[in-house]
MIDOSE-1310 file (N, C-alpha, C; in nm, 2 decimals, decimal comma, always signed):
residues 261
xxxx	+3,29/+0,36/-5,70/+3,36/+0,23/-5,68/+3,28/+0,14/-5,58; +3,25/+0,20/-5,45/+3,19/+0,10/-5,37/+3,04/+0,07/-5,42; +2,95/+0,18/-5,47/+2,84/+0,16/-5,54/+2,86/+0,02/-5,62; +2,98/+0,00/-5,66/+3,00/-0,07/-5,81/+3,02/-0,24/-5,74
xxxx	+3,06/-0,21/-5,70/+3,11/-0,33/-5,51/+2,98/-0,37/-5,48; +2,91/-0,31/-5,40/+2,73/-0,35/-5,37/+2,64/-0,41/-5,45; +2,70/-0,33/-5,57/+2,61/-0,37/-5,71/+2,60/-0,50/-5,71; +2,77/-0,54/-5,75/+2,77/-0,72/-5,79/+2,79/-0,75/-5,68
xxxx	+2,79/-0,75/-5,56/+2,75/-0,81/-5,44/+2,60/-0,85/-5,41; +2,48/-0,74/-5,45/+2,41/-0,78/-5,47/+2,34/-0,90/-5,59; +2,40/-0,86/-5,68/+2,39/-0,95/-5,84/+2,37/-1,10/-5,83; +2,51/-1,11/-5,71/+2,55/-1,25/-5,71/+2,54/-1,31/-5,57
xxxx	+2,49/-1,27/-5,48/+2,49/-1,35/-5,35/+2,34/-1,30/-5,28; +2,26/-1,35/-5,23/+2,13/-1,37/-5,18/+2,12/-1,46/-5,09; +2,05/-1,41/-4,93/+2,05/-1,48/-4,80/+1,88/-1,47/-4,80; +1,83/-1,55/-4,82/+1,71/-1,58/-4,77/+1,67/-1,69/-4,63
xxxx	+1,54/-1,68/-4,60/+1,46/-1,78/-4,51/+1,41/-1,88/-4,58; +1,39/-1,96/-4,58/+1,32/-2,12/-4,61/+1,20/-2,08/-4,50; +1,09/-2,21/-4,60/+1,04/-2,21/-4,54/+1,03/-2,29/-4,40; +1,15/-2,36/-4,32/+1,17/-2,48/-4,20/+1,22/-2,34/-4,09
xxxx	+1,23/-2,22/-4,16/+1,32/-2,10/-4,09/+1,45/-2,11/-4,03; +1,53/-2,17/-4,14/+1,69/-2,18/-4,16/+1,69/-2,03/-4,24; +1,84/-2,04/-4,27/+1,90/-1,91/-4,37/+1,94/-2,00/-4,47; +1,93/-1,95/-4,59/+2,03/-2,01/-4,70/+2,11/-1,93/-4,77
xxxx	+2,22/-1,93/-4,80/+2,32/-1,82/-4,87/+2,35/-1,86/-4,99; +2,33/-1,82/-5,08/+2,32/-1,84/-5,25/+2,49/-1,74/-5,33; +2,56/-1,80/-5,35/+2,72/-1,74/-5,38/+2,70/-1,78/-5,55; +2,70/-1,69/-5,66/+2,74/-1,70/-5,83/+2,87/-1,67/-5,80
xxxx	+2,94/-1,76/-5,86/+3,09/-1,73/-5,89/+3,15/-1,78/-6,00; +3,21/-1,74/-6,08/+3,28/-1,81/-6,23/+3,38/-1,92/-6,14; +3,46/-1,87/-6,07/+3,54/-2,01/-5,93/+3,46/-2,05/-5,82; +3,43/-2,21/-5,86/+3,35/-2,29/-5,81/+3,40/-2,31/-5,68
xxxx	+3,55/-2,27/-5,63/+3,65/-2,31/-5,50/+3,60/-2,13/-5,42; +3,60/-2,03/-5,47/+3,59/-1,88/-5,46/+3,45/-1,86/-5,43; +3,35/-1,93/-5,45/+3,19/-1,89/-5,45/+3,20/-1,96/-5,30; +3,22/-2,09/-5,27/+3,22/-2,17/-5,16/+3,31/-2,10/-5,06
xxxx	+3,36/-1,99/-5,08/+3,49/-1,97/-4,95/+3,39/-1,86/-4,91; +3,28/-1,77/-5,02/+3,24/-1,65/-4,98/+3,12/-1,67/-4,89; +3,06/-1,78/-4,96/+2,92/-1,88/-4,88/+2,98/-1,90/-4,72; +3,07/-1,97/-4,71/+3,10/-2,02/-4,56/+3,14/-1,87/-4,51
xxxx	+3,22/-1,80/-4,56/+3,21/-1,68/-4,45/+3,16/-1,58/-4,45; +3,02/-1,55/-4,52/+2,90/-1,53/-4,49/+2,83/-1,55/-4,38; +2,84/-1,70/-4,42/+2,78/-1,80/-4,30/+2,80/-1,76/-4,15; +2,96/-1,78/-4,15/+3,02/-1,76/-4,02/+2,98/-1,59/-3,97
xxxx	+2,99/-1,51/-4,08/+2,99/-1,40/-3,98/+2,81/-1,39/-3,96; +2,73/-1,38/-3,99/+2,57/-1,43/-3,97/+2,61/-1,49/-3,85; +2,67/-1,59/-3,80/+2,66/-1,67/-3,72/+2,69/-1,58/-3,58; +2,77/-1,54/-3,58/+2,93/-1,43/-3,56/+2,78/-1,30/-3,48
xxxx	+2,75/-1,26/-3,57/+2,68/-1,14/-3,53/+2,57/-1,21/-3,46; +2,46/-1,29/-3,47/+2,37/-1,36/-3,45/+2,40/-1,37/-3,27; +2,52/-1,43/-3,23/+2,57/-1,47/-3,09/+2,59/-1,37/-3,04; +2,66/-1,23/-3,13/+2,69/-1,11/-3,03/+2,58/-1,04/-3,02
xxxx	+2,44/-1,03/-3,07/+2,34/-0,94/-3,09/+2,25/-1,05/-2,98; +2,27/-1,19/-2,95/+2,19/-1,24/-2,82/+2,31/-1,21/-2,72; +2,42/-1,18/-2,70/+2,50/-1,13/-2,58/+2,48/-1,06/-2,56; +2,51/-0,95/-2,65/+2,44/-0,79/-2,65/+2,37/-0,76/-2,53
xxxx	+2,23/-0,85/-2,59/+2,10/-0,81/-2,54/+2,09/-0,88/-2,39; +2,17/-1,00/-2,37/+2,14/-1,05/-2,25/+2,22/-0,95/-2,15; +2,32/-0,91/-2,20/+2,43/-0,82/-2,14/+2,37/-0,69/-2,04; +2,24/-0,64/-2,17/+2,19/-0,52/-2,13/+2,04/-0,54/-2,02
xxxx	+2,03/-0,65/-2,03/+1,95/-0,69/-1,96/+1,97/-0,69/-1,80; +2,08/-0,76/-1,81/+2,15/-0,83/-1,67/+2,15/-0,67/-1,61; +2,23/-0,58/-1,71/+2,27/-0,44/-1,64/+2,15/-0,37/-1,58; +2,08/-0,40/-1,66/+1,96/-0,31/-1,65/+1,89/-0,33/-1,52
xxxx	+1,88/-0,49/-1,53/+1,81/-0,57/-1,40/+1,92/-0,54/-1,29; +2,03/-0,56/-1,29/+2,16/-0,55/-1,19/+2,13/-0,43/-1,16; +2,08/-0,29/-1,23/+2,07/-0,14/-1,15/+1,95/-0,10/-1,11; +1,85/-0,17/-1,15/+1,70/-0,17/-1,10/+1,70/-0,23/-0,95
xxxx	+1,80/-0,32/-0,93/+1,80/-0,39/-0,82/+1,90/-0,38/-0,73; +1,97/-0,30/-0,72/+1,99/-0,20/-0,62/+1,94/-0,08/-0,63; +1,83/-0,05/-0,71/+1,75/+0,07/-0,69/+1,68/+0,00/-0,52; +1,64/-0,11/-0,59/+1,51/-0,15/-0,53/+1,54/-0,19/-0,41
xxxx	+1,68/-0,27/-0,37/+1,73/-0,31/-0,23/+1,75/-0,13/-0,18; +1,79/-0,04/-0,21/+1,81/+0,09/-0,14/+1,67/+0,15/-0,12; +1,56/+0,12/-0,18/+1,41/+0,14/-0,13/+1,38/+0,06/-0,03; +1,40/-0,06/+0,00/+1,34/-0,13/+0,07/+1,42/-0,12/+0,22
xxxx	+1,60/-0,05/+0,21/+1,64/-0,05/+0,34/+1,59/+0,13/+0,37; +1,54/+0,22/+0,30/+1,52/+0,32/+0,33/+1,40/+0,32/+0,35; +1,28/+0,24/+0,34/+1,16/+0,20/+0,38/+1,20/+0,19/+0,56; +1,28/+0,08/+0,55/+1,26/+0,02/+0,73/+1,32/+0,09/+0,79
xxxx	+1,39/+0,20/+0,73/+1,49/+0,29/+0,82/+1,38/+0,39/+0,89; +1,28/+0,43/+0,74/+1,19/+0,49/+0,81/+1,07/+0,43/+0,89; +1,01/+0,31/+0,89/+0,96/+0,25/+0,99/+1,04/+0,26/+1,14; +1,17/+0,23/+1,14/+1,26/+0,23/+1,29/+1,22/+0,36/+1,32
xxxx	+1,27/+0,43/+1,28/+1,26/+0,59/+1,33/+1,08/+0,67/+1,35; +0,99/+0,59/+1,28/+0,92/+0,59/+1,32/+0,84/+0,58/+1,43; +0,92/+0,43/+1,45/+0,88/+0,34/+1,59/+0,95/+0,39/+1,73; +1,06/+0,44/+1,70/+1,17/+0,54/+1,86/+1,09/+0,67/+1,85
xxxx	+1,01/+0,76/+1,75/+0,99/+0,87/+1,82/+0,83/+0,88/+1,85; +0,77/+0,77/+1,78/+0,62/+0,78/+1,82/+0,58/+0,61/+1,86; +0,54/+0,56/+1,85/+0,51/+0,37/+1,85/+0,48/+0,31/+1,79; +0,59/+0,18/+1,84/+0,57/+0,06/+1,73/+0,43/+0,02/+1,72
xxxx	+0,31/+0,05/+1,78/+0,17/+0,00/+1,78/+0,09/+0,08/+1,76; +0,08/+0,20/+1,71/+0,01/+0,31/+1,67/-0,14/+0,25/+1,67; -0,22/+0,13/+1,58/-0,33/+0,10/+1,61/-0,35/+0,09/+1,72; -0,29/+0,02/+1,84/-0,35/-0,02/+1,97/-0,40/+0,09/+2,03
xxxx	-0,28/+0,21/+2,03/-0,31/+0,31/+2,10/-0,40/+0,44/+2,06; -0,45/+0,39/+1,90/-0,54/+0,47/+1,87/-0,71/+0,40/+1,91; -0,68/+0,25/+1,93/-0,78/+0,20/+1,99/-0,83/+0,23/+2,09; -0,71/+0,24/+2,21/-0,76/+0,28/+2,34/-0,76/+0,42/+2,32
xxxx	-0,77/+0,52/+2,26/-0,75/+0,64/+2,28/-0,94/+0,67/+2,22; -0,96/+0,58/+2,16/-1,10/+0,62/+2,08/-1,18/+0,60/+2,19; -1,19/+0,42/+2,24/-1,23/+0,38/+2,33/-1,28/+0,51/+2,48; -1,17/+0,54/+2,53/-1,13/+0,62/+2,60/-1,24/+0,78/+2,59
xxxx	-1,25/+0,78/+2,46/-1,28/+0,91/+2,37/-1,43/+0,89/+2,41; -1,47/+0,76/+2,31/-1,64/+0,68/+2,34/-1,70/+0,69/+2,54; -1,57/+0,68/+2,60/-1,64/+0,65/+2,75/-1,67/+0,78/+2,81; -1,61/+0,90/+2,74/-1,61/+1,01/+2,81/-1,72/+1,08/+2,78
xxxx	-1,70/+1,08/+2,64/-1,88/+1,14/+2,58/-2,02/+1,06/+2,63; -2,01/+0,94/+2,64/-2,10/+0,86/+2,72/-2,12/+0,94/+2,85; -2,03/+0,97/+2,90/-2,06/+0,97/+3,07/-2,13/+1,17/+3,06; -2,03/+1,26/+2,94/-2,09/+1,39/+2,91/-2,24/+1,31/+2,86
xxxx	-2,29/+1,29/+2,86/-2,42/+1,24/+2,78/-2,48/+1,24/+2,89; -2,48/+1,13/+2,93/-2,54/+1,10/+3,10/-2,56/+1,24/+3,20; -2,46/+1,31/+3,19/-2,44/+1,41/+3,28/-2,54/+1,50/+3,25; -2,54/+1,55/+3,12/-2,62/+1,64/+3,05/-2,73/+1,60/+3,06
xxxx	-2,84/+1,46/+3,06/-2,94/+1,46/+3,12/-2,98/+1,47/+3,25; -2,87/+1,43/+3,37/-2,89/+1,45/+3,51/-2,91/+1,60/+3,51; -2,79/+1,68/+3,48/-2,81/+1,83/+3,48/-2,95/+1,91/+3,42; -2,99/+1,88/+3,30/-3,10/+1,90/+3,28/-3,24/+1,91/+3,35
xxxx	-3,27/+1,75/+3,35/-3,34/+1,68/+3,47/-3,34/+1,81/+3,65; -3,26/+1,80/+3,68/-3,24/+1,89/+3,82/-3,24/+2,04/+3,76; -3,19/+2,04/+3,68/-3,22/+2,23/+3,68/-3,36/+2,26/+3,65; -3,46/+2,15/+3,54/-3,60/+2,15/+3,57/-3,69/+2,13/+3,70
xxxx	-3,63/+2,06/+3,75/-3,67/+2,02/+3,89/-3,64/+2,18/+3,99; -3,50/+2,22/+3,99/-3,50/+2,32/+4,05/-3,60/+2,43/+4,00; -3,63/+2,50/+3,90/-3,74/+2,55/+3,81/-3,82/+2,53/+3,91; -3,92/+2,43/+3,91/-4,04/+2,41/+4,00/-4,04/+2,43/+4,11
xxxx	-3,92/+2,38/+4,20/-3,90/+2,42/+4,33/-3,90/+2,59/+4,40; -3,87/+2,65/+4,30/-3,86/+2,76/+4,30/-3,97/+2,89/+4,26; -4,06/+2,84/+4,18/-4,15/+2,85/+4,09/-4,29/+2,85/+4,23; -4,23/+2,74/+4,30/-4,36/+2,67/+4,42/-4,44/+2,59/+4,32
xxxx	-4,40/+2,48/+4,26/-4,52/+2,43/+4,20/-4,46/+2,32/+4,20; -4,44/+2,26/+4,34/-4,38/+2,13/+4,35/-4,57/+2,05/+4,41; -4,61/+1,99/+4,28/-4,70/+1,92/+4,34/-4,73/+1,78/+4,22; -4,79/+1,75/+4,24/-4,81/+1,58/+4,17/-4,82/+1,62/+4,02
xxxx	-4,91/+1,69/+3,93/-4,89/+1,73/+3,79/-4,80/+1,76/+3,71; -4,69/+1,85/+3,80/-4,56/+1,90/+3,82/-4,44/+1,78/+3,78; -4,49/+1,68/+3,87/-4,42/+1,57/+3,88/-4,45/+1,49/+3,75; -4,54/+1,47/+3,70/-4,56/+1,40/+3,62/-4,54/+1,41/+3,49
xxxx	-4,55/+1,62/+3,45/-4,47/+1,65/+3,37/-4,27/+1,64/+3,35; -4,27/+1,64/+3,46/-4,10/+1,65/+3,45/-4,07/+1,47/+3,47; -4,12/+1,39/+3,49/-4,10/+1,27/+3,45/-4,12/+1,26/+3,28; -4,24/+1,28/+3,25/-4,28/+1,22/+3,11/-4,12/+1,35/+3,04
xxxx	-4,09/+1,50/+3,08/-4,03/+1,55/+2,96/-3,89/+1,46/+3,01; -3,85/+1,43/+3,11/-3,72/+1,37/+3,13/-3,74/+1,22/+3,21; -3,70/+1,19/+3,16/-3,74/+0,98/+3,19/-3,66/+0,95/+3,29; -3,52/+1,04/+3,27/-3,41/+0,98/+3,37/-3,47/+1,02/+3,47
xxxx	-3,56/+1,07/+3,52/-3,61/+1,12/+3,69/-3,69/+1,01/+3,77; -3,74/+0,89/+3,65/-3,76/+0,78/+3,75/-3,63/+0,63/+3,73; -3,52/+0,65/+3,69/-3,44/+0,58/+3,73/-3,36/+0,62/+3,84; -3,30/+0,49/+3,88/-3,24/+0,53/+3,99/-3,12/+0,62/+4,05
xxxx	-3,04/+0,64/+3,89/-2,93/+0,72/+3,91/-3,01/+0,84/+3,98; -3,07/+0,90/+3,92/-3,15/+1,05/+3,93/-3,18/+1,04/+4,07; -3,25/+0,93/+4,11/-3,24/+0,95/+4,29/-3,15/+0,94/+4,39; -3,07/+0,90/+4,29/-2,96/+0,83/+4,39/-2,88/+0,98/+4,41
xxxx	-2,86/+1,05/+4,28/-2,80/+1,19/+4,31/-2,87/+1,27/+4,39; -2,97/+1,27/+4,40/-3,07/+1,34/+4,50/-3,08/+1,34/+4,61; -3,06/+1,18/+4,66/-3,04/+1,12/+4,78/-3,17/+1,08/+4,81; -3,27/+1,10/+4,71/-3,42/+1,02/+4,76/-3,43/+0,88/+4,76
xxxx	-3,56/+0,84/+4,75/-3,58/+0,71/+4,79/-3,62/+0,63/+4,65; -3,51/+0,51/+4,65/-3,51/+0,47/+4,50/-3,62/+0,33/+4,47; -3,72/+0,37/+4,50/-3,87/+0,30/+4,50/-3,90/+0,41/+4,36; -3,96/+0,36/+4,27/-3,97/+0,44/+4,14/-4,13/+0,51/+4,21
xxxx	-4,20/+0,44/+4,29/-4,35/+0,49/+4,30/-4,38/+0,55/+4,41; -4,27/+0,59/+4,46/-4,24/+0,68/+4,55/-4,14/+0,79/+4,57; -4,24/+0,87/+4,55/-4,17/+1,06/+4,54/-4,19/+1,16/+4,64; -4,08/+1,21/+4,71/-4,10/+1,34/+4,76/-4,00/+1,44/+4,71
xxxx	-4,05/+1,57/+4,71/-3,98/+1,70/+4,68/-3,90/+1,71/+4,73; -3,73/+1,74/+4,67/-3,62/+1,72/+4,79/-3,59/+1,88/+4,79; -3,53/+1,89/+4,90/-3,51/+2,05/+4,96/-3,46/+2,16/+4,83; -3,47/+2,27/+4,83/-3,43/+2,35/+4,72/-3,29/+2,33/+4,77
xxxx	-3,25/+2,37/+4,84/-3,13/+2,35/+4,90/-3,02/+2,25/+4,83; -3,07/+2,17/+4,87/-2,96/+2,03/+4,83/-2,99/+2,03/+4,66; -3,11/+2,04/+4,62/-3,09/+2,06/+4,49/-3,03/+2,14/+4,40; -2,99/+2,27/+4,45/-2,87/+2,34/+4,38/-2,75/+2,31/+4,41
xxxx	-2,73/+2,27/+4,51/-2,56/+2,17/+4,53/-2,57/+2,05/+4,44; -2,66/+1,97/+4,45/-2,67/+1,87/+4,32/-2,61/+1,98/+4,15; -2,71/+2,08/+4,10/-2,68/+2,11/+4,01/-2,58/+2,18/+3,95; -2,51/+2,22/+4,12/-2,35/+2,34/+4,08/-2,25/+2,20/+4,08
xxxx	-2,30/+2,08/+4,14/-2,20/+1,99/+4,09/-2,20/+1,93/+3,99; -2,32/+1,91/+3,95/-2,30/+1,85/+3,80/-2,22/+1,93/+3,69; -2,30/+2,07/+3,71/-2,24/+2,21/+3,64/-2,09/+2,18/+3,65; -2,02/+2,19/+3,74/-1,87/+2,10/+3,71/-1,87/+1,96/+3,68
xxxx	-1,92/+1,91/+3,72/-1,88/+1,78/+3,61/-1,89/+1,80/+3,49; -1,95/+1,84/+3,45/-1,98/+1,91/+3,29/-1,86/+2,00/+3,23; -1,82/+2,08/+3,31/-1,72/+2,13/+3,24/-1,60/+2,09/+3,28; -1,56/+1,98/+3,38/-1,44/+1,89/+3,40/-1,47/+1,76/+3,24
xxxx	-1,60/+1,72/+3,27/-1,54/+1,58/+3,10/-1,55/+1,70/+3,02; -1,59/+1,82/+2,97/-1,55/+1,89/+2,86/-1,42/+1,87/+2,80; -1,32/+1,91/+2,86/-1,21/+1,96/+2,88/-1,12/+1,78/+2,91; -1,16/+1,67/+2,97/-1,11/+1,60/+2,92/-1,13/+1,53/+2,80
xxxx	-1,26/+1,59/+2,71/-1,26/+1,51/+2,61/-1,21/+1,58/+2,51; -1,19/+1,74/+2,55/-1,11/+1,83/+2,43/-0,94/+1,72/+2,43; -0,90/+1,71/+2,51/-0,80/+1,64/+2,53/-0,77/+1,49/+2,50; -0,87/+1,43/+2,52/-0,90/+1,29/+2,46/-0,94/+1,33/+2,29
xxxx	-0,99/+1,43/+2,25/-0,96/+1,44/+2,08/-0,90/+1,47/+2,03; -0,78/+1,54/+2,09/-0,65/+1,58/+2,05/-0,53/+1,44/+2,06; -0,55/+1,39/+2,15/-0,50/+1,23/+2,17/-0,50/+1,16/+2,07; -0,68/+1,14/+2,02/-0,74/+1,06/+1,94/-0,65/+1,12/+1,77
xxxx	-0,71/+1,21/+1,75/-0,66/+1,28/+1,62/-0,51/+1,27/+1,62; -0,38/+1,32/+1,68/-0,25/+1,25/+1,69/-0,21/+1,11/+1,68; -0,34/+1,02/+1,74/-0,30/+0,86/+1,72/-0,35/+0,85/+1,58; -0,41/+0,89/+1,57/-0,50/+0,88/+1,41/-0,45/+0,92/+1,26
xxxx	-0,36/+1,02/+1,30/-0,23/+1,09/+1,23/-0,10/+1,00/+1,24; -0,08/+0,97/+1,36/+0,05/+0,82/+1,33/+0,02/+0,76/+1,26; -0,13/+0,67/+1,34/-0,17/+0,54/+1,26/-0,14/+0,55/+1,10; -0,21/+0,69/+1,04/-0,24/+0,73/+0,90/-0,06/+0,71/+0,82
xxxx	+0,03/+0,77/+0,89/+0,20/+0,78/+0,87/+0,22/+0,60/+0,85; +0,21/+0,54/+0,99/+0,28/+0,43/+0,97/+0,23/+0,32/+0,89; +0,10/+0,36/+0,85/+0,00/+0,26/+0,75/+0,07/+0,25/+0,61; +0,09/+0,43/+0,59/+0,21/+0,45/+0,48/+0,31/+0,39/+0,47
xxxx	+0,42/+0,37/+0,55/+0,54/+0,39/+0,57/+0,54/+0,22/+0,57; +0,44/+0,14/+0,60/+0,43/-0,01/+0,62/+0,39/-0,04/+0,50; +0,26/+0,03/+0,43/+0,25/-0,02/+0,28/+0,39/-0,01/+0,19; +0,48/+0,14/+0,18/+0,53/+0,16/+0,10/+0,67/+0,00/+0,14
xxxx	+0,67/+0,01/+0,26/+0,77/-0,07/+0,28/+0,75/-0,26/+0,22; +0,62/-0,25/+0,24/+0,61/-0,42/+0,17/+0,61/-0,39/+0,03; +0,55/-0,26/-0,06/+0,60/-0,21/-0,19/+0,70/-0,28/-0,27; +0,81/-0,19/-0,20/+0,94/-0,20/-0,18/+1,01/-0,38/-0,17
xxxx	+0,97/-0,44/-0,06/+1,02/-0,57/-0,07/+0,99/-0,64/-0,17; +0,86/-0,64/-0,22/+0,76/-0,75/-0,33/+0,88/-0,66/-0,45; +0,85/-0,58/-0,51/+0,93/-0,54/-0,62/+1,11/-0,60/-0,61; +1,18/-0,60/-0,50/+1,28/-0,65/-0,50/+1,29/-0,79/-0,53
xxxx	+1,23/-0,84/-0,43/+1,19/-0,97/-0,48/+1,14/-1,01/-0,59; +1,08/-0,98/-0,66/+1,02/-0,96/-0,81/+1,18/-1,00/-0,89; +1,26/-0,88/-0,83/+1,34/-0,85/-0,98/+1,45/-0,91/-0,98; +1,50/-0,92/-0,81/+1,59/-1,07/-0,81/+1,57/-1,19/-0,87
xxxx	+1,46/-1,23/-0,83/+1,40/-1,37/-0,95/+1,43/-1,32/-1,05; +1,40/-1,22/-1,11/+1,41/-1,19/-1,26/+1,55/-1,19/-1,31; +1,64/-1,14/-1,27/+1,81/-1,17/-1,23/+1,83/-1,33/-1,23; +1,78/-1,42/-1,10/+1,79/-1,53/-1,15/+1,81/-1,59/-1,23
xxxx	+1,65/-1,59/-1,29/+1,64/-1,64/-1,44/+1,70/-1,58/-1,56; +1,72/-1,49/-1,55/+1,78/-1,44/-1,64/+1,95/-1,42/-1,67; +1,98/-1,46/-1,53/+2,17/-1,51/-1,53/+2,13/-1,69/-1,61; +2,03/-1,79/-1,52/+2,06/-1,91/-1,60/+2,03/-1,88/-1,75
xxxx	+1,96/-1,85/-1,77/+1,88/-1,81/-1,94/+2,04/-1,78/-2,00; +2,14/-1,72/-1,98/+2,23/-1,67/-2,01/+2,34/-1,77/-2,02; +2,34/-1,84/-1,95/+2,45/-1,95/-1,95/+2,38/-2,10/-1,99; +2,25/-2,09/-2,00/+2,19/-2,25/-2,02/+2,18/-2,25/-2,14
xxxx	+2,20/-2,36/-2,23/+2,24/-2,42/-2,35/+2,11/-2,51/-2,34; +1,97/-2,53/-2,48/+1,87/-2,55/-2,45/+1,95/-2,69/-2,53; +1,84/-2,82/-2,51/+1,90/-2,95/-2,58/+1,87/-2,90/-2,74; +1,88/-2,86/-2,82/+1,83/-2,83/-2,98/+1,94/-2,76/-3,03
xxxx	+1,96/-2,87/-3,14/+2,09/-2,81/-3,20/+2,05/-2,77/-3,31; +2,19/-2,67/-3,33/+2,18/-2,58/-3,50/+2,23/-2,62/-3,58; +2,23/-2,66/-3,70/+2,30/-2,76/-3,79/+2,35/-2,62/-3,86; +2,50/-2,61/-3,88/+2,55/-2,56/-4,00/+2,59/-2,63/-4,11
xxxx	+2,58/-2,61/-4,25/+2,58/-2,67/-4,36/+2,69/-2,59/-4,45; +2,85/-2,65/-4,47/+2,91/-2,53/-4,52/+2,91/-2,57/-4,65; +2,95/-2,47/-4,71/+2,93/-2,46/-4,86/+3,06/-2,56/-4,95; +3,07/-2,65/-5,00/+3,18/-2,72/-5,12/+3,18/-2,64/-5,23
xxxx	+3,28/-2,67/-5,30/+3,28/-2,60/-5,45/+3,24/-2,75/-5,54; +3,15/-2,64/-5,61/+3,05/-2,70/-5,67/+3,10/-2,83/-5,82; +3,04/-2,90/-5,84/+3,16/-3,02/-5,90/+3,09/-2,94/-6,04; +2,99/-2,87/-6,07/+2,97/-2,83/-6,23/+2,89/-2,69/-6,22
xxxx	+2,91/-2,61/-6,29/+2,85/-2,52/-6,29/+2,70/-2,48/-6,30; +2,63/-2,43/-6,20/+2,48/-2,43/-6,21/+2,40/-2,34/-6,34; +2,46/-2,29/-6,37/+2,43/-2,22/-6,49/+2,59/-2,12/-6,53; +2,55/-2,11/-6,69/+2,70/-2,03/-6,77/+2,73/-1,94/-6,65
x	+2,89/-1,94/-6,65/+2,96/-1,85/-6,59/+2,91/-1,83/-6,42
């Protein structure tokens, strides 16, 4: 029976597109008042569905956008929550203090650098002293292998006379007190620069955290921002009525029949 229903439902009534991209609804009826009642509420329910399938969709939209966007506001306050807590248990300035901690890092190996040639320099010198071969050849080797022996630091730790073209052999004596001191200098910046790299590498591990915790957090804001506008527009889109109207055309009963029956 309903087969039989579809059948001459189809037989007799046809919704096509034109080519201006209207609908047109085509009603065969033997009652010329009956074909025109079927046409108009055709019409209307097309119409009918048409409005509820754009509410629908705006509907699902809004929701969609409406829960994306308190995804996104609960990322962006769980972002700065972890920035705060970031900033009470380690610092709000992590770069600065990994600046000065490098800086700091750079001054101390500089100065082990320095040291390490002074020490050098004197334990060769001690060598000769010891050796007995403190004489001018002597001298001129342990300048050319070590340079620092004619600047002035190198005499100044010696206590000699800081005229570069003027040299005498300073006591064996004072020269091993020179080199048991250096020998501790050397192993006092060791030990602060094991400690200035442990400084360094912890600031460097913040910095690494809060660089994170700062990208993810602008992440976080730009995407909110993003999708509230998109909520915006998409609440007006919902309620704005564009100037372009829809012409409905309802069907009359027909004053003669378009073809028998």
């Amino acid at each position: 029976m309903w087969q039989g229903i579809v059948a001459t439902f189809s037989d007799h009534v046809s919704i096509d597109d034109t080519s201006v991209g209207s609908v047109k609804v085509i009603v065969n009826h033997e009652n010329a008042l009956r074909a025109a009642e079927i046409a108009n509420a055709i019409m209307l329910e097309l119409i009918s569905m048409k409005e509820a399938q754009k509410r629908i969709a705006v509907e699902e939209k809004l929701s969609y956008l409406s829960t994306t966007l308190v995804e996104a506001l609960s990322a962006v306050e769980l972002s700065q929550s972890k920035l705060k807590e970031f900033a009470l248990e380690n610092s709000a300035l992590p770069l600065q203090d990994f600046s000065v901690g490098s800086l700091e890092l750079d001054a101390l190996r500089e100065q082990m650098s320095r040291t390490s040639e002074l020490h050098d320099a004197v334990a060769a010198l001690l060598g000769i002293l010891r050796n007995e071969k403190a004489d001018n050849d002597s001298y001129i080797s342990l300048r050319e292998k070590y340079p620092i022996v004619d600047q002035v630091e190198f005499r100044r730790v010696l206590g000699q006379n800081e005229i570069i073209t003027s040299w005498t052999w300073p006591e064996i004596r004072s020269v091993k007190v020179v080199l048991d001191t250096l020998t501790e200098r050397k192993v006092r910046l060791l030990s602060q620069i094991k400690a200035a790299q442990l400084a360094a590498e912890g600031s460097a591990r913040a910095l690494e955290a809060f660089a994170k915790l700062e990208r993810e957090a602008k992440v976080a804001e730009a995407a909110y921002t993003v999708l509230i506008e998109q909520v915006k527009a998409q609440s007006v889109v919902s309620g704005f009525q564009p100037n372009n109207s829809e012409i409905y055309e309802y069907a009359s009963p027909a004053i003669g029949p378009s073809e028998p029956k």
